[in-house]
C-alpha positions as CSV (number, residue, x, y, z in Angstrom):
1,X,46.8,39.8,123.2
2,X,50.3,41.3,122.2
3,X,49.5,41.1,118.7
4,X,46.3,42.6,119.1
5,X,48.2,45.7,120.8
6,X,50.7,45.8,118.0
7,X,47.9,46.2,115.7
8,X,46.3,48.9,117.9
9,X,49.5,50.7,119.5
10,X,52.4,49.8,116.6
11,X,55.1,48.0,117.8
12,X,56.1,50.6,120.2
13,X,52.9,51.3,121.9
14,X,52.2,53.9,124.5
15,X,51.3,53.4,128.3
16,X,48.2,55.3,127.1
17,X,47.3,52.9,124.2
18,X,47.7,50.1,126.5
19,X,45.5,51.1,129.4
20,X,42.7,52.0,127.4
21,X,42.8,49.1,125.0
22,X,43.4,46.8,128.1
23,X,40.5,48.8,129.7
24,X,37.9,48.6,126.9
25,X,39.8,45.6,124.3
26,X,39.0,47.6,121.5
27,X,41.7,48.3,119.0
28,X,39.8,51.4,117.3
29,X,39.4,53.4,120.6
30,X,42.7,52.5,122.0
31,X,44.0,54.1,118.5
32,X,42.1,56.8,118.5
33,X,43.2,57.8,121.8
34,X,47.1,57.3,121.1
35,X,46.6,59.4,117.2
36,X,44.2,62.2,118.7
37,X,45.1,62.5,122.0
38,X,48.5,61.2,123.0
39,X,50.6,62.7,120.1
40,X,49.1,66.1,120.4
41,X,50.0,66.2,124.0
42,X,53.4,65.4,122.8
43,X,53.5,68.2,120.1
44,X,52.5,70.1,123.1
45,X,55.3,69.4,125.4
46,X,57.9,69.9,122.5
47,X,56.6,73.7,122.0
48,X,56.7,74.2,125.7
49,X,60.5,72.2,125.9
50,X,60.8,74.4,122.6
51,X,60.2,78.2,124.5
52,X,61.6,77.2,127.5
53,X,65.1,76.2,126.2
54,X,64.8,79.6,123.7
55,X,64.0,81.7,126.4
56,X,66.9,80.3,128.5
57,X,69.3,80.8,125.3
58,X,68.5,84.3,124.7
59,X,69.0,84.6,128.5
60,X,72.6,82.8,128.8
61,X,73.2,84.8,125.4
62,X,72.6,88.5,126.5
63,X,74.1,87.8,130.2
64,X,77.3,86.7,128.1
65,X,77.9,89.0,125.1
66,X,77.2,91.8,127.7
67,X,79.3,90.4,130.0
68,X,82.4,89.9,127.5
69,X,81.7,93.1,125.6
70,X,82.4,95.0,128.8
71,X,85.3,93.3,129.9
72,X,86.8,94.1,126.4
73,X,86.0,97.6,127.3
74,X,87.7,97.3,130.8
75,X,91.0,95.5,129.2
76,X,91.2,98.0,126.0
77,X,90.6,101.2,128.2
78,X,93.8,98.9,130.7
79,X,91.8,98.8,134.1
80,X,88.1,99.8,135.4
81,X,88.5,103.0,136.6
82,X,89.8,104.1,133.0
83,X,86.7,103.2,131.1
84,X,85.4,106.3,130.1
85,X,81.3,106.3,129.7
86,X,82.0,106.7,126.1
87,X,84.2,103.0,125.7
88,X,81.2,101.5,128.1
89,X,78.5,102.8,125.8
90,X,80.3,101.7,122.7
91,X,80.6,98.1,124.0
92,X,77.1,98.1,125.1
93,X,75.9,99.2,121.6
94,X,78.5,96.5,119.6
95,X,76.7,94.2,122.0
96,X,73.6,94.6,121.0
97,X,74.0,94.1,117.4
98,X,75.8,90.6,118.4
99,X,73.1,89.8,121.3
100,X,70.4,90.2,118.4
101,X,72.1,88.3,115.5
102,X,73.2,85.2,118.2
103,X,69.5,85.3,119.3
104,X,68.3,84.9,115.8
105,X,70.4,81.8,115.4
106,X,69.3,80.0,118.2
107,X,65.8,80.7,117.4
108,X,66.3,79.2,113.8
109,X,68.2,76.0,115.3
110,X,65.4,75.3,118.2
111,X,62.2,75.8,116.3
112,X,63.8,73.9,113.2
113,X,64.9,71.2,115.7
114,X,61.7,71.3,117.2
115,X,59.3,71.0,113.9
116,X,61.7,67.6,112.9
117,X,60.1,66.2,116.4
118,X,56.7,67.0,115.9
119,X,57.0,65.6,112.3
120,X,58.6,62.5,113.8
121,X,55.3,62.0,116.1
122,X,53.3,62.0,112.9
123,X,55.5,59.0,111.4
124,X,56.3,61.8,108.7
125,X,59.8,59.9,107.3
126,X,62.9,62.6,107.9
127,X,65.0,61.3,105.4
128,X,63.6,62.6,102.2
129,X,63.0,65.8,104.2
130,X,67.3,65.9,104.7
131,X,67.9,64.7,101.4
132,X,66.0,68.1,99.7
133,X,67.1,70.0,102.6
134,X,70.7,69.1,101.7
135,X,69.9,69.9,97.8
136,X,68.0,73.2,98.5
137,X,70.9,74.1,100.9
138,X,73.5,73.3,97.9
139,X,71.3,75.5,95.4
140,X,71.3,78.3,98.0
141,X,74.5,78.3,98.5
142,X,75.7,78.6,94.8
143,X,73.3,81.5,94.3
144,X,73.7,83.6,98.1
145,X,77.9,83.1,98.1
146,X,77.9,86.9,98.3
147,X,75.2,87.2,100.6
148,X,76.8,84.9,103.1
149,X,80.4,86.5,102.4
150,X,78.6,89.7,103.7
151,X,77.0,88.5,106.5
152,X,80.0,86.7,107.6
153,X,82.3,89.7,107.5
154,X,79.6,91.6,109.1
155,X,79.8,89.5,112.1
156,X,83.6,89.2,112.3
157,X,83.8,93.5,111.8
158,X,81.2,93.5,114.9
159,X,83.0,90.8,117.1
160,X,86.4,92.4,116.6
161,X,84.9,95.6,117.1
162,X,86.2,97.4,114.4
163,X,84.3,100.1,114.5
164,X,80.9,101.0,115.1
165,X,78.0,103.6,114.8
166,X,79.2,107.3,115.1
167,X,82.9,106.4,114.1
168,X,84.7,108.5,111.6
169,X,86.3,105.8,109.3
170,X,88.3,105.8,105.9
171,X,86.9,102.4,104.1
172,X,88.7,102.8,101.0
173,X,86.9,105.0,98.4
174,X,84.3,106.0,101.3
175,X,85.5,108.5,104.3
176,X,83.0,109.8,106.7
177,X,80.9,109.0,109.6
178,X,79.0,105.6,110.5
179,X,75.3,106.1,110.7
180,X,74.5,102.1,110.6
181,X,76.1,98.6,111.1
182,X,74.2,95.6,110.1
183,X,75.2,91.8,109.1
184,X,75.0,92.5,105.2
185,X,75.9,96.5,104.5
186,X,77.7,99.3,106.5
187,X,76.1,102.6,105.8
188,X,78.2,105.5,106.1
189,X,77.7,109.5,105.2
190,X,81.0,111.8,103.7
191,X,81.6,115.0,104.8
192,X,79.5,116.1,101.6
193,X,76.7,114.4,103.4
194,X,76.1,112.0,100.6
195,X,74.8,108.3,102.4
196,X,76.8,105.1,100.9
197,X,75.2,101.6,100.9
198,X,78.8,99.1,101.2
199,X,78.3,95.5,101.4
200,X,80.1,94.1,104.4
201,X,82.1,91.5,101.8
202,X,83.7,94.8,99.8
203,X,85.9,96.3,103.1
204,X,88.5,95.0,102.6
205,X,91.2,97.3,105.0
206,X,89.7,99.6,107.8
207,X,91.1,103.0,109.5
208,X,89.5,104.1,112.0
209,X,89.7,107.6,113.2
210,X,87.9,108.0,116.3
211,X,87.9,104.6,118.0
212,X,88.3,104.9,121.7
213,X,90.0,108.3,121.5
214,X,91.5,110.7,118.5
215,X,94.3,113.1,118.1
216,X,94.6,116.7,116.2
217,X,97.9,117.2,114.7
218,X,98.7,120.2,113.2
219,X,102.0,121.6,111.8
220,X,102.5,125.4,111.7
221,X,105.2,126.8,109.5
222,X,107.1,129.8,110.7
223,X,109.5,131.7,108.9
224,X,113.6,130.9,108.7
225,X,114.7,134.1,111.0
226,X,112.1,133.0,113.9
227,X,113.2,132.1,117.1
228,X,111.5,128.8,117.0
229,X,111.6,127.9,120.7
230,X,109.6,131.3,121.4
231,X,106.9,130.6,118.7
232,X,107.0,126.7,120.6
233,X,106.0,128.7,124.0
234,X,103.3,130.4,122.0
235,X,102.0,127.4,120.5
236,X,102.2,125.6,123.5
237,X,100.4,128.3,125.6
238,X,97.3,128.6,123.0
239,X,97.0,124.9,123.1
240,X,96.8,125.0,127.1
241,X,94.6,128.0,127.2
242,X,92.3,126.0,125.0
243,X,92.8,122.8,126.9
244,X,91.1,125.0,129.9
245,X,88.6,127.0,128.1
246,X,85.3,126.0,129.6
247,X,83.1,127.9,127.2
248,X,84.7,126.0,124.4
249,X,82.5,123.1,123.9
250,X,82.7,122.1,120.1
251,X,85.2,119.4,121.2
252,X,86.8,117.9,123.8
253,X,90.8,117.8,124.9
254,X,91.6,115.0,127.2
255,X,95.4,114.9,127.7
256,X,97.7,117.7,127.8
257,X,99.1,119.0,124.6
258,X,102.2,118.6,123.4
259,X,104.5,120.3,121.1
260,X,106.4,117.6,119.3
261,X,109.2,120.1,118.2
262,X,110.5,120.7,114.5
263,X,109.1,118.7,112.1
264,X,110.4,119.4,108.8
265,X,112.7,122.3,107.1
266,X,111.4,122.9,104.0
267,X,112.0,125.4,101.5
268,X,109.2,127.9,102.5
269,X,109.7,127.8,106.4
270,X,110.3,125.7,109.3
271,X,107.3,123.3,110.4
272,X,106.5,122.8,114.2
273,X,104.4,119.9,114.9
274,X,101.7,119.9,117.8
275,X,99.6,117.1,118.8
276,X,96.4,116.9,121.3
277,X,94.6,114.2,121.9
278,X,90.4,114.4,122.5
279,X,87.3,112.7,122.3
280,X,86.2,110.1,119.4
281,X,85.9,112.0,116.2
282,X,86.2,115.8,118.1
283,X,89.9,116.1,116.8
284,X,88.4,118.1,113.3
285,X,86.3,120.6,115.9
286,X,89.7,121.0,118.1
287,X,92.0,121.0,115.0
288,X,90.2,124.1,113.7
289,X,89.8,126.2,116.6
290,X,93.8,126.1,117.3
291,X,94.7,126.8,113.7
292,X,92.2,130.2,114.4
293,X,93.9,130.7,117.6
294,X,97.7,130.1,116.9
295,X,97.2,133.0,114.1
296,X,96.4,135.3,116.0
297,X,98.6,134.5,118.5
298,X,101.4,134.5,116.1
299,X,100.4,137.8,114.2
300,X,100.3,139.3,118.0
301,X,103.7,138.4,118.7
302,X,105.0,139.6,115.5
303,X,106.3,135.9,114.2
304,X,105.3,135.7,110.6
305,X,104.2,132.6,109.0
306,X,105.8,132.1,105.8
307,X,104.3,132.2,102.0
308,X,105.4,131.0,98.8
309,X,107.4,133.5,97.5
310,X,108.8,133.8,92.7
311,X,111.8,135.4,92.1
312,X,112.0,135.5,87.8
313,X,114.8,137.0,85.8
314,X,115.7,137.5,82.1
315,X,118.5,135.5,80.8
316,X,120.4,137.1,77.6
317,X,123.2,134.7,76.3
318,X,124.6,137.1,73.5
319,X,124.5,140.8,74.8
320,X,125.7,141.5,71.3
321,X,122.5,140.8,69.5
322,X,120.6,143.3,67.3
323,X,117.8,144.7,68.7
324,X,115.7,142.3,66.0
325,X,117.5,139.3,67.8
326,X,116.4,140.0,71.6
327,X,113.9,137.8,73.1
328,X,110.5,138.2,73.3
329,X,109.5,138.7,76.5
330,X,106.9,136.2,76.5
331,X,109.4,133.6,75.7
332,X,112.2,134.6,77.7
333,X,113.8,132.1,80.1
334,X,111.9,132.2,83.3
335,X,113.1,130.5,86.1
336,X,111.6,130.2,89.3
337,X,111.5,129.1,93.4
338,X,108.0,129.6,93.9
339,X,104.4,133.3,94.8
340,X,104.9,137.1,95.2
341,X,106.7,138.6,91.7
342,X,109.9,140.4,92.1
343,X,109.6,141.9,88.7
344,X,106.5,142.5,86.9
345,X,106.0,141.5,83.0
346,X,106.4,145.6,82.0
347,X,109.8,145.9,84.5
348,X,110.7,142.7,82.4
349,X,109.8,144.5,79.1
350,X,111.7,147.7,80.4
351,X,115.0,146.1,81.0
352,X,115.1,144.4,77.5
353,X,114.2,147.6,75.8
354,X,117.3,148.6,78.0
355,X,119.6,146.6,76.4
356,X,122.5,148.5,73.8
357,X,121.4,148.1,69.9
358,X,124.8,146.9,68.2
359,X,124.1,146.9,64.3
């Protein structure tokens, strides 16, 4: 009887081979049943185990990257109450990208995990199946190593949140605005509005100019004989009257500004540095309207803001040279400290023509 069930059931028979062939003693129904009946209904409960556990994953999944991305907004903006809309949407958005490429993973791993059990109902032998896996996997590698460089820094550049869609970032050669983020390229658009393609494996440093929040800094030069704590009031007050403006709306200041003071001497004028900090990427917007506004405000006051100024001279070594000897004036000695002519080339040409004749 057993071996008559071995034959019918293999030697691992199911409790439905075994009640029908005890049932009806007949090894070709009793097989039948257990090949077109039995096995199916076990391919059927793997697909259903299958979308059950994937649906649970990409539950668990979005619950926790959402979860994590916004308490890495909370800490980076320092506590709750700090974290600006902008920081909340940001993390919400980086979370999506890494919600959709985890979920892509764990679809891969449980329907590939799944199909080796359904092949393993059909007596389908998994070792040859490993075996050219493990080949195909080795010839893939060899030929994707850049592909998989990519998508591996593309994932690290999204978990650190290095920067994301709408940032203003300097990648290297490439400066301008993120318009797209994915595993394998970053797309980003210059200030000439042309649209670059870079593979994910090719950024190699980062600087991000409007992550979280941004700051204008701007040094205006003044002339030597300015009262530079007066033009610091003025600059100050323009940067305040600006930080109030309501019908200014190109950009917008966060924190009060601050004039930093002197910043350099140089040999033009003196430079006096003044910092506001805005929105992401509204510093350009900001930057602009104060250079406008400081101007004017300057040129009202009567403070002038330096320019590069040329002082040139002729040089005569020998004053007594014939008149054959003198320079040219083309290729006179010229020395000079930098725009606006003191002499022009005919007051040059004067004085030499000025000079005594000795024969």
């Amino acid at each position: 009887m057993i071996a008559q069930i071995d034959q019918a059931c293999g030697s691992d028979p199911g409790l439905l081979c075994e009640f029908i062939f005890e049932q009806t003693e007949s090894e070709q129904l009793a097989s039948f049943f257990d090949t077109w009946l039995l096995v199916p209904i076990r391919v059927l409960v793997i697909l259903v185990l299958a979308v059950v556990i994937l649906q649970l994953l990409r539950f668990f999944i979005r619950t926790g990257v959402t979860s994590l991305a916004k308490t890495s907004a909370h800490r980076i903006a320092r506590s709750e109450d700090d974290a600006t809309p902008v920081t909340i949407e940001r993390a919400l958005r980086r979370a999506e990208t890494l919600i959709a490429v985890i979920q892509s993973l764990a679809t891969v791993v449980v329907w590939v995990t799944a199909v080796f059990f359904i092949l393993n109902e059909f007596q389908v032998s998994l070792g040859p199946l490993f075996a050219g896996a493990g080949v195909l996997g080795i010839v893939i590698g060899f030929g994707a190593q850049r592909v998989v460089a990519d998508f591996l820094s593309g994932f690290f550049m999204l978990f650190e949140d290095q920067f994301g869609v709408g940032d203003v970032v300097d990648l290297g050669e490439v400066t301008g605005r993120v318009e797209d983020v994915s595993l394998r390229t970053t797309t980003v658009r210059d200030v000439n509005g042309t649209v670059w393609h870079i593979r994910n494996s090719e950024i190699t440093r980062v600087a991000n100019k409007s992550q979280l929040w941004s700051r204008a800094v701007i040094d205006v030069n003044v002339a030597y004989d300015t009262d530079l704590r007066r033009a610091e009031g003025i600059i100050q007050r323009v940067a305040d009257n600006l930080w109030h403006d309501k019908s200014f709306t190109k950009g917008q200041i966060i924190d009060a500004p601050e004039v930093w003071g002197v910043e350099d001497l140089g040999a033009d004028g003196v430079s006096i540095r003044l910092v506001v900090k805005t929105d992401p990427a509204e510093q350009f917007a900001v930057a602009r309207e104060l250079r406008l506004r400081i101007k004017e405000a300057l040129e009202e006051a009567g403070i002038e803001m330096p320019f590069q100024q040329r002082t040139i001279w002729l040089r005569q070594d020998d004053t007594h040279v014939k008149r054959s000897e003198r320079p040219d004036v083309e290729t006179a000695p010229i020395r000079s400290s930098s725009m606006t002519n003191e002499f022009s080339i005919s007051e040059i040409a004067e004085e030499v023509n000025k000079q005594p004749n000795v024969e």
